[in-house]
C-alpha positions as CSV (number, residue, x, y, z in Angstrom):
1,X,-102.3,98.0,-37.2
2,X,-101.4,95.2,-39.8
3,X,-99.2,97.4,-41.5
4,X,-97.4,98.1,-38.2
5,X,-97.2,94.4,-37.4
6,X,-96.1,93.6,-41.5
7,X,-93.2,96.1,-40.9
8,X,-92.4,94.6,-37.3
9,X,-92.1,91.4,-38.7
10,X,-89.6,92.2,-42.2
11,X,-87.7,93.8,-38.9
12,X,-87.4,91.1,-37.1
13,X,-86.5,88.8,-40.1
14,X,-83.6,91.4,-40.6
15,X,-82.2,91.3,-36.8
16,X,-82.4,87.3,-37.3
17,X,-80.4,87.4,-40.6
18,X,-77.8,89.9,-39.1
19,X,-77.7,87.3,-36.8
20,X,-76.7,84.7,-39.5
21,X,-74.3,87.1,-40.9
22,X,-72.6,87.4,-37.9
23,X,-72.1,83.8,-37.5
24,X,-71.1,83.3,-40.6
25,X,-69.0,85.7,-41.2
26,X,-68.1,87.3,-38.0
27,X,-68.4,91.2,-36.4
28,X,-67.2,92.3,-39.8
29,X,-70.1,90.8,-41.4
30,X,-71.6,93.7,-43.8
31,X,-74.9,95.5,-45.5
32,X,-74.5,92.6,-48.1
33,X,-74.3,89.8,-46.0
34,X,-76.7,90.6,-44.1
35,X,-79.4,91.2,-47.4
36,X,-78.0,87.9,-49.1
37,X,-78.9,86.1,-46.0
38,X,-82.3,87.8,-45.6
39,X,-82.9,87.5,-49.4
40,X,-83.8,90.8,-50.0
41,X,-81.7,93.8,-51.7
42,X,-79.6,96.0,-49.4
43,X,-81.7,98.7,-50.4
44,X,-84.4,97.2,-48.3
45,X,-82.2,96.4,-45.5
46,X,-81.3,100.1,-45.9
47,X,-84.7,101.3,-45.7
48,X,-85.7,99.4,-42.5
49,X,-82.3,99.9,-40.5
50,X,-80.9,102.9,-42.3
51,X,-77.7,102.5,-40.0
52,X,-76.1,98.7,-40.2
53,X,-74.1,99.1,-37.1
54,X,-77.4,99.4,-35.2
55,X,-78.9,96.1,-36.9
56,X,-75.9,94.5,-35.9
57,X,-76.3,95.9,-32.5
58,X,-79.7,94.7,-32.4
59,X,-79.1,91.3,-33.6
60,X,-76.4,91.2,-30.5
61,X,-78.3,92.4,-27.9
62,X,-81.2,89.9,-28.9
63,X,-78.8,86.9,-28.4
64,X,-77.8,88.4,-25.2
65,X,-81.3,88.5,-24.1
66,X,-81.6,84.5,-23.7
67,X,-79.0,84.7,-20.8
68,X,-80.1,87.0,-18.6
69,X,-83.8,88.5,-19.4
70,X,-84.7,84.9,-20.0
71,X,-83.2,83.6,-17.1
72,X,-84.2,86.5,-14.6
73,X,-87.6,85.5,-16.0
74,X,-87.3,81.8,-15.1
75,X,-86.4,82.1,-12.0
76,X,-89.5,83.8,-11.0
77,X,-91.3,80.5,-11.1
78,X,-89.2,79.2,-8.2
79,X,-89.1,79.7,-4.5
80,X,-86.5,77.8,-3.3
81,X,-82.8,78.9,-3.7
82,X,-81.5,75.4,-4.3
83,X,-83.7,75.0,-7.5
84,X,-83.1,78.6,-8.9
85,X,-79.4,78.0,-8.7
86,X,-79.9,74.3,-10.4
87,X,-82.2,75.9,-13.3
88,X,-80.1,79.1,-13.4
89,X,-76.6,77.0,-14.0
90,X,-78.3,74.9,-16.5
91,X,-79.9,77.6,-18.5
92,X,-77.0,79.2,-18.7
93,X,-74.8,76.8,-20.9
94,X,-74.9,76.0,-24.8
95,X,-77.5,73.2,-26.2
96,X,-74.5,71.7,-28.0
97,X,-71.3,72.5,-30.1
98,X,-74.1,74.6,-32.4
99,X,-76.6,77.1,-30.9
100,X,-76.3,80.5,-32.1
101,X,-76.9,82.5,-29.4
102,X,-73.6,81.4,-27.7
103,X,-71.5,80.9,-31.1
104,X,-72.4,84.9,-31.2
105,X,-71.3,85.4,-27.8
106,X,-68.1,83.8,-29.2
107,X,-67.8,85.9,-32.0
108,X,-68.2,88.8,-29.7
109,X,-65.8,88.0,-27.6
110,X,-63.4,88.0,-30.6
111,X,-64.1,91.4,-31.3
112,X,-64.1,93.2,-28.3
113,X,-60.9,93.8,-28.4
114,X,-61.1,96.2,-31.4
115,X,-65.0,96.8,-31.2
116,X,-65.5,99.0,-27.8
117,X,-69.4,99.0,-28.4
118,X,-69.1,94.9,-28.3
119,X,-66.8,94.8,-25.1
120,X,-69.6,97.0,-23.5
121,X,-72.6,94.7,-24.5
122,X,-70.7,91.8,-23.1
123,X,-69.3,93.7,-19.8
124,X,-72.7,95.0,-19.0
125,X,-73.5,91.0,-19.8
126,X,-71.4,89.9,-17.1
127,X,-72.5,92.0,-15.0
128,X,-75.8,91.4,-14.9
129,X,-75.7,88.0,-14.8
130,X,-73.0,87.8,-11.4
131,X,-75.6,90.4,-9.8
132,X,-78.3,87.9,-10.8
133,X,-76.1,84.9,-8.8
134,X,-75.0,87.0,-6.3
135,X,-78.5,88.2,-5.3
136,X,-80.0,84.5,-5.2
137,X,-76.9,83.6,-3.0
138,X,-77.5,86.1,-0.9
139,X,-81.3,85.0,-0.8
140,X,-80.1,81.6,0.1
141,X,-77.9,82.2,2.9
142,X,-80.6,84.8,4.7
143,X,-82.5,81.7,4.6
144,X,-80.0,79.3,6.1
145,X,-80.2,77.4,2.9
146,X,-76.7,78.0,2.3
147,X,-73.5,78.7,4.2
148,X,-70.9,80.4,1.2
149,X,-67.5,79.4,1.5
150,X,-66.5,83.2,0.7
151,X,-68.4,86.4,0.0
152,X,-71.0,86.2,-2.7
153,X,-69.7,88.0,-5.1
154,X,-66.7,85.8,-5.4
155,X,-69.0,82.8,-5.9
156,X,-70.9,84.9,-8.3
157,X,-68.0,86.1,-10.2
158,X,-66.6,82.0,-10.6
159,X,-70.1,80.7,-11.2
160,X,-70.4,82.9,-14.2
161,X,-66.4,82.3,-15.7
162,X,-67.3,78.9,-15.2
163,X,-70.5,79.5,-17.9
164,X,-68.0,81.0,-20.1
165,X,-65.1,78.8,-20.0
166,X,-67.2,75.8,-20.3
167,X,-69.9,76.9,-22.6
168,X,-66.8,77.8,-25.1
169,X,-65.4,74.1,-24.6
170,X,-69.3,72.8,-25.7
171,X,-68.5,75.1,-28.7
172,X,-65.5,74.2,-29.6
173,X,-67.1,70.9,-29.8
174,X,-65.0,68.9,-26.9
175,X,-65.4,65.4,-26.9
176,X,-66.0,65.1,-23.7
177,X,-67.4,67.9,-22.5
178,X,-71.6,68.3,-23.0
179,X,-73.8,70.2,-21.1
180,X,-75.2,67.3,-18.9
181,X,-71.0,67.2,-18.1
182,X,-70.4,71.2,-17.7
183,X,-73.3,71.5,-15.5
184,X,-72.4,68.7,-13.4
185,X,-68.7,70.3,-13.4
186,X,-70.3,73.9,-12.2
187,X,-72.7,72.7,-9.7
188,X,-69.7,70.3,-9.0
189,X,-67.5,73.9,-7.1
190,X,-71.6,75.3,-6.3
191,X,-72.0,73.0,-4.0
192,X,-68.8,73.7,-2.3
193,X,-69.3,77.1,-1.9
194,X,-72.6,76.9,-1.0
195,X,-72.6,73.7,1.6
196,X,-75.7,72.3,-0.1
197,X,-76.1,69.1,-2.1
198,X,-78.0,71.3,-5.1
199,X,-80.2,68.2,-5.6
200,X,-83.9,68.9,-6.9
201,X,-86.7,66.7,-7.0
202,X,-87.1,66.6,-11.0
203,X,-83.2,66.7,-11.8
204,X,-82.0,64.8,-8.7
205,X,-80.9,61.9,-10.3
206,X,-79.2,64.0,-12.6
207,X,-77.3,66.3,-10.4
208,X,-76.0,64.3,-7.8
């Protein structure tokens, strides 16, 4: 069992360096990269992912992970379809100008153009995510909590473009664009199309 956890672990520390790689180097990032940033040889890389491509893919799909397993997740703690739209909008966008997991998304994005296997990992991201919005909206209006403006997978489909255009301005470091701004900005059109307020009790004072 230890030596199953010992080898999970070196794993793991290889998916977060391909990360690192990535970032630093971008979707070209290769086997040497990836064992300089690991600091191992690329033998040993080799020996735990004998096929790069698939470490790279891994180290995608983990980033990928954050916004929509994570998300899906979080939203099972709430009832109400005002606060899972609040938390889901929120969760949604970058930290700041430097968290990885959306400097990777960027990165991919750059790439799918010439990498199919990266255009699929972010299409099927998309996706996922406007099914997630358009099932909560859904949710929401059986319940009379909302009245859309249009169908909900329109307001799904913007919701999410709205993630992406503005969690690429946090990126690219806009000075006057954070997240307390871009989420105010989304929840800004949500709240049109929805006919709610979108105020919560522990972010009111935030939101409104």
């Amino acid at each position: 069992m230890a030596k199953g956890k010992s080898r999970q672990a070196r794993r793991e520390t290889l998916v977060g360096a391909a990360r690192q790689a990535v970032l630093e180097y971008g979707t070209d990032a290769k086997l040497v990269h990836v064992a300089h940033a690991a600091g191992v040889t690329s033998g040993a890389v080799l020996y735990h992912f004998p096929d790069v491509k698939e470490l790279l893919l891994e180290a995608n799909r983990a980033g990928l992970e954050r916004f929509y397993d994570e998300r899906v997740a979080a939203l099972a703690t709430f009832d109400d379809p005002v606060e899972q739209l609040v938390v889901t909008v929120r969760n949604g966008l970058p930290v700041d100008s430097h968290d990885g997991s959306v400097r990777l998304l960027c990165e991919l994005g750059g790439a799918a153009g010439r990498q199919p296997v990266y255009a699929a990992l972010l299409t099927s991201l998309y996706d996922r995510q406007v099914a997630m919005y358009e099932s909560m909206l859904k949710v929401g209006a059986a319940r009379g909590v909302f009245r859309l403006a249009s169908n909900a997978l329109t307001i799904a489909r913007n919701l999410v473009a709205l993630e992406d255009a503005y969690g690429y301005r946090i990126i690219a470091g806009h000075p006057t664009i954070d997240r307390d701004i871009a989420v105010s900005l989304i929840l800004d059109y949500a709240r049109t199309a929805t006919d709610n307020p979108l105020v919560i009790n522990s972010e009111g004072d935030d939101e409104q």
